[in-house]
C-alpha positions in Angstrom: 0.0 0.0 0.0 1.6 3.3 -1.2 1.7 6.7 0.7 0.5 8.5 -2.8 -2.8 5.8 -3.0 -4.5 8.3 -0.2 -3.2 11.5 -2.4 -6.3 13.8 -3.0 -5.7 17.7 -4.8 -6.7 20.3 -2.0 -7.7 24.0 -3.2 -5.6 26.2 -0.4 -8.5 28.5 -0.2 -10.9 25.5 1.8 -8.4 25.3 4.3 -10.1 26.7 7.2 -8.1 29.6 8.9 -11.0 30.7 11.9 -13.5 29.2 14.1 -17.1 29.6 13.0 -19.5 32.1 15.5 -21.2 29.0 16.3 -19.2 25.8 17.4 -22.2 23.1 16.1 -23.2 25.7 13.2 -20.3 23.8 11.1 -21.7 21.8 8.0 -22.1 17.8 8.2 -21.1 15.5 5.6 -22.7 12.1 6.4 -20.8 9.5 4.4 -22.6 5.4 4.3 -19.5 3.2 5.5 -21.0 0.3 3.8 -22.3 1.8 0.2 -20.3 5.1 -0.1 -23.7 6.7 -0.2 -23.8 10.8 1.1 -26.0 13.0 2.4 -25.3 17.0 3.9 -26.1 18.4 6.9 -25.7 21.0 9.8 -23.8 19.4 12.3 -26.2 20.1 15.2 -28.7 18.0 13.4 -26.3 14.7 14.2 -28.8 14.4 17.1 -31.3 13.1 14.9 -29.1 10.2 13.5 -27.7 8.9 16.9 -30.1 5.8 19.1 -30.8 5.2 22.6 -28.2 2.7 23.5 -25.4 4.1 21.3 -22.4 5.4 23.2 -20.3 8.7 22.2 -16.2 8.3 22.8 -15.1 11.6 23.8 -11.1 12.9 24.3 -11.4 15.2 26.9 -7.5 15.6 26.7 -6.6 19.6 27.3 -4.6 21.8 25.3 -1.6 23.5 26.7 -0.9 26.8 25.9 2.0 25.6 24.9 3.9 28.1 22.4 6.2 30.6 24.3 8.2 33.3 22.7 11.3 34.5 24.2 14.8 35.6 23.7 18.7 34.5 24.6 19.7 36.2 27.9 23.3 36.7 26.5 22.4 38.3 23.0 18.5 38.8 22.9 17.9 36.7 19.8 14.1 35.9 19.5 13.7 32.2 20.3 10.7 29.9 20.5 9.6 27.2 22.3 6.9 24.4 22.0 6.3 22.3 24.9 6.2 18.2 23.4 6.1 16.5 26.6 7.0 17.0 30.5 9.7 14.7 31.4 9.7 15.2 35.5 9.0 18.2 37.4 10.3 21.2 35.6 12.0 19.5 32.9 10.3 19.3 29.3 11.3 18.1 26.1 10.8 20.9 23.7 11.0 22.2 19.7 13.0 24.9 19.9 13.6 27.4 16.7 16.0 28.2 15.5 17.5 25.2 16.6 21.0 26.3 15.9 20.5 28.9 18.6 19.7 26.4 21.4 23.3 24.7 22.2 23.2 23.3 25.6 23.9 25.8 28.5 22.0 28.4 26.6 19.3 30.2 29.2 16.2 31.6 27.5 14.0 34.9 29.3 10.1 34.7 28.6 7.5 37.8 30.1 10.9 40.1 31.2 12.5 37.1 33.2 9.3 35.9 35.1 9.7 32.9 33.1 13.5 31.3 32.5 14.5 28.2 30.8 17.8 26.5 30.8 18.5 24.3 27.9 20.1 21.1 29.3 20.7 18.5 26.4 19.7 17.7 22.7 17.6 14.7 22.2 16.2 12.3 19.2 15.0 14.5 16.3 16.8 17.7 17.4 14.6 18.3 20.4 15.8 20.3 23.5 15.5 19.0 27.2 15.0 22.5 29.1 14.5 23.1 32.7 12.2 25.7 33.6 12.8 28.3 36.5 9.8 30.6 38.1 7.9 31.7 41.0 4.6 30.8 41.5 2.9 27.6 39.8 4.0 26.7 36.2 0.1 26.2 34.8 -0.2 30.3 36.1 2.9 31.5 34.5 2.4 29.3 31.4 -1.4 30.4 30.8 -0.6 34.0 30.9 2.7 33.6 28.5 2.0 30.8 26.4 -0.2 30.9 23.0 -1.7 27.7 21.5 0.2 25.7 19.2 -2.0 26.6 16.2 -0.7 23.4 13.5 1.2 25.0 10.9 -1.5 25.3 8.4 -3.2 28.2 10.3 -1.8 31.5 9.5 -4.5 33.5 11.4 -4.1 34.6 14.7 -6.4 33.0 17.5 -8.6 35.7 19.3 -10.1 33.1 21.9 -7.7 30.8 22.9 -10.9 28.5 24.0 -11.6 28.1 20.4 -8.8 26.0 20.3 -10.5 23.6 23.3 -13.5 21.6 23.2 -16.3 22.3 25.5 -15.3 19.2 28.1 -11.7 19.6 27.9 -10.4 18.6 31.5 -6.7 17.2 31.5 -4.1 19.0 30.3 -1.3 17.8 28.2 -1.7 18.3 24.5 0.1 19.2 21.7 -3.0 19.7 19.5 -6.7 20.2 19.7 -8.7 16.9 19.1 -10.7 18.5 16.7 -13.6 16.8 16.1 -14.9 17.8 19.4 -14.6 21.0 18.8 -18.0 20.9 17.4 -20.3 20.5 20.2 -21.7 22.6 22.5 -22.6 21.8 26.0 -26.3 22.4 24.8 -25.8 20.0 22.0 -24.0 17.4 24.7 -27.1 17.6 26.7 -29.4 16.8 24.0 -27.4 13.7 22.8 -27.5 12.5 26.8 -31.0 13.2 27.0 -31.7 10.8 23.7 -30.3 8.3 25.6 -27.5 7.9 24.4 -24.0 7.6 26.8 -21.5 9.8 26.7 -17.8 8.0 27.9 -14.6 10.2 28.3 -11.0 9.0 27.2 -7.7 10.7 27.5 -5.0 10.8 24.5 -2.8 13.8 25.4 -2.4 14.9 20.9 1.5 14.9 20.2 2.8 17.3 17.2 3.6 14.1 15.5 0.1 14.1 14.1 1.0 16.7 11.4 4.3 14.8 10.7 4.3 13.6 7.0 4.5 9.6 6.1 8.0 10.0 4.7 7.8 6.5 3.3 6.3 5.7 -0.2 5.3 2.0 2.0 3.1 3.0 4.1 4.1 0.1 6.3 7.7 1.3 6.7 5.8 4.4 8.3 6.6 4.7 12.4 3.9 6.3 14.6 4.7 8.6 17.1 3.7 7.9 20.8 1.0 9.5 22.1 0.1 8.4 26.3 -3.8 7.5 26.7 -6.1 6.9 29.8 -9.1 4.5 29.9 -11.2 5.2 33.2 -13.3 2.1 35.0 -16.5 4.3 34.2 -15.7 4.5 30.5 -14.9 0.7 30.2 -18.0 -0.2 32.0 -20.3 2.1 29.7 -18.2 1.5 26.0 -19.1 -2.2 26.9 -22.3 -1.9 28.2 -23.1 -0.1 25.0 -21.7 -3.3 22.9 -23.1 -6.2 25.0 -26.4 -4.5 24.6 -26.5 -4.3 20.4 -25.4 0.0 20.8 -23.1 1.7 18.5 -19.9 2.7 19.8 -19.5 6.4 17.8 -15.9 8.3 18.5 -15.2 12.0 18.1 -12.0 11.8 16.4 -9.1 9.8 15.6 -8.0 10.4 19.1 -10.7 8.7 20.0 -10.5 5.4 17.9 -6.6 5.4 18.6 -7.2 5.2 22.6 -9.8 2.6 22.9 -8.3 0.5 19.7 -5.2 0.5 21.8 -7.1 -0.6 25.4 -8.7 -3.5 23.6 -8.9 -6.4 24.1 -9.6 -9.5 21.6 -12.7 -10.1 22.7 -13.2 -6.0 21.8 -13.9 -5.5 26.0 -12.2 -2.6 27.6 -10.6 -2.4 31.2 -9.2 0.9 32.9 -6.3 1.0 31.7 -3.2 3.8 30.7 -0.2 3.4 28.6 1.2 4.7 26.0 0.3 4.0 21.7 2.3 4.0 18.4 -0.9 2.3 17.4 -1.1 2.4 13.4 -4.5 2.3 11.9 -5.0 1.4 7.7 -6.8 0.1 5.7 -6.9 -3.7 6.3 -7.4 -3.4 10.3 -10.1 -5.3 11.9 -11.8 -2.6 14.6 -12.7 -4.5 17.6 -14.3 -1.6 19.9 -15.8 1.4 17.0 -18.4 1.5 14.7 -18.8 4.7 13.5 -16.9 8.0 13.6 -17.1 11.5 14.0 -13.9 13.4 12.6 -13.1 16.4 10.5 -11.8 16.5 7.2 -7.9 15.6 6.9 -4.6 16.2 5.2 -3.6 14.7 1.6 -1.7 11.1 2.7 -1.7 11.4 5.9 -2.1 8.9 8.8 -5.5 10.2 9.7 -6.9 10.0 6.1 -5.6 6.1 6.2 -7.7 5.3 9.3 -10.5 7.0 8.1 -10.3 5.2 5.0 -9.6 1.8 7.2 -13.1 2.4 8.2 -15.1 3.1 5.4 -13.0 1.8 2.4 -10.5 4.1 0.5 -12.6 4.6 -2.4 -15.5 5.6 -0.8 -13.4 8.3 1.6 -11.4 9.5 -1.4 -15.3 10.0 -3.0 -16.4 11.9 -0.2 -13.4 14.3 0.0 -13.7 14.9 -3.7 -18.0 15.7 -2.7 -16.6 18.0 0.0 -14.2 20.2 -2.3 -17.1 20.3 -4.7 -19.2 21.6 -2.3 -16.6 23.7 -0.6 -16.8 22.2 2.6 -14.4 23.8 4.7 -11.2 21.1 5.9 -8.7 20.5 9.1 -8.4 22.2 12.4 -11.2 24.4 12.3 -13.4 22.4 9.2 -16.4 21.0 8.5 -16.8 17.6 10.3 -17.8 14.0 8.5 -20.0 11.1 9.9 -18.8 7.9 9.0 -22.7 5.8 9.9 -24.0 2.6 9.2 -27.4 4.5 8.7 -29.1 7.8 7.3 -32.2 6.7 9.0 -33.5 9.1 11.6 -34.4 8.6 15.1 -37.0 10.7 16.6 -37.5 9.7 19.9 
């Protein structure tokens, strides 16, 4: 299976640069898993096509605001940092740019010195180990410095930094939005829980290595990066109550299907569980937990547009992407969302 088999032609103009007014206002594309079959919609009306019984996966992973610009304390060069990952206490692996710039020993001054970072050693891909230095707690310091890690596609500035969080966020730790979720409203959440229909909270903390390019032409030479995940004994206990009892098990987001494709077991049961995935999901894999997805429209040949396509068949995905520039559907962070269903069939109740 070649990287260039999930290539689609993107206009730059549909990649969406802002958040809409209205988070659930975004439009629906409702693609058939089974038949390729389409349908459009609003993406508040996705109400109407869930059941009592089915169960809605949720990341409520939260972003850091994890993008701090500073400067070298000896020469007062602009520098950045991106937070990737704490690795204990005050010490963080970090992207810094420029890179050259970042030798170890070199000390870094964010906010006029409130904020200092030491940079302690380089690690795999270039990446800084820095220790931080401040008064006060490092959440405080870092949500009045730091500015989201907008993915590179985004040019625009972000007025609302909660644009960039879904309304249940809880756990901080991200890289990057899970974006799907960015679509619903609390009202919206209510009205889904009030169908009947669970609602079960994971954790993936989003790594940067999602918008990392497959480098290989083989798609199976491609590594994942790892990503840590949290399953909680109430989510295991409702995902497979939800199965034993015929429901669907719908996830918002890749994030989503990564976390409890990784926490399965054979039999497709969940326990609580956390670890860490390089999970790889293409076309070929046999899902043992989800059946049916909620995502948002993603990049040419990348890893996301292979699970997706895992799902509901290359063809039919590469179809539906080609529907959506058509119709100018708007694509990635802040984009239109997709359903991927076994059913167009309403439920009312």
């Amino acid at each position: 299976m070649r990287k260039s088999d999930f290539y689609f032609e993107l206009p730059e103009e549909l990649i969406a640069q802002d958040p809409l007014k209205e988070r659930s206002g975004s439009r629906l594309l409702m693609l058939n898993k089974s038949d390729g079959s389409m349908e459009h919609h609003i993406f508040k009306e996705i109400v109407d096509y869930l059941r009592p019984g089915d169960c809605l996966v949720l990341n409520n992973t939260k972003v850091l605001p994890a993008r701090l610009m500073g400067v070298k304390e000896d020469t007062g060069a602009a520098i950045e940092v991106l937070l990737l990952k704490r690795r204990e206490n005050d010490v963080w692996e970090t992207l810094v740019k420029p890179g050259r710039k970042a030798r170890p020993g070199t000390c870094i001054s964010f906010g006029d010195g409130c904020l200092r970072a030491k940079v302690l050693e380089i690690v795999e891909e270039g990446n800084r180990l820095v220790q931080f230095s401040y008064e006060g707690i490092f959440e405080e310091v870092l949500d009045r410095l730091g500015e989201m890690p907008l993915p590179p596609y985004i040019t625009h500035k972000l007025q609302d930094k909660n644009r960039y969080q879904t309304v249940y966020a809880r756990y901080e730790g991200s890289a990057a939005a899970p974006t799907a979720g960015l679509h619903f409203t609390n009202e919206l959440l209510r009205k889904i829980e009030e169908k009947g229909v669970e609602t079960a909270f994971v954790t993936l903390h989003v790594g940067l290595g999602t918008f990392r390019p497959v480098k290989t032409d083989n798609i199976l030479e491609h590594h994942m990066h790892s990503e840590y995940y949290q399953v909680t004994e109430e989510a295991a206990e409702k995902i497979n109550r939800a199965k034993a009892a015929g429901g669907r098990i719908i996830c918002v987001g890749t994030t989503s299907c990564r976390t409890v494709e990784s926490a399965a077991k054979e039999d497709g049961t969940l326990e609580a569980c956390c670890d860490n995935t390089e999970i790889f999901i293409y076309p070929g894999y046999r899902f043992k937990v989800m059946d049916c997805l909620i995502t948002n429209f993603h990049l040419p040949e990348s890893t996301l547009v292979m699970l997706v396509s895992a799902l509901a068949g290359r063809e039919n995905v590469l179809h539906a992407y080609e529907e959506a520039i058509r119709e100018k559907y708007r694509f990635f962070s802040f984009g239109d969302a997709m359903f991927l269903t076994d059913s167009f069939t309403k439920d009312n109740k």
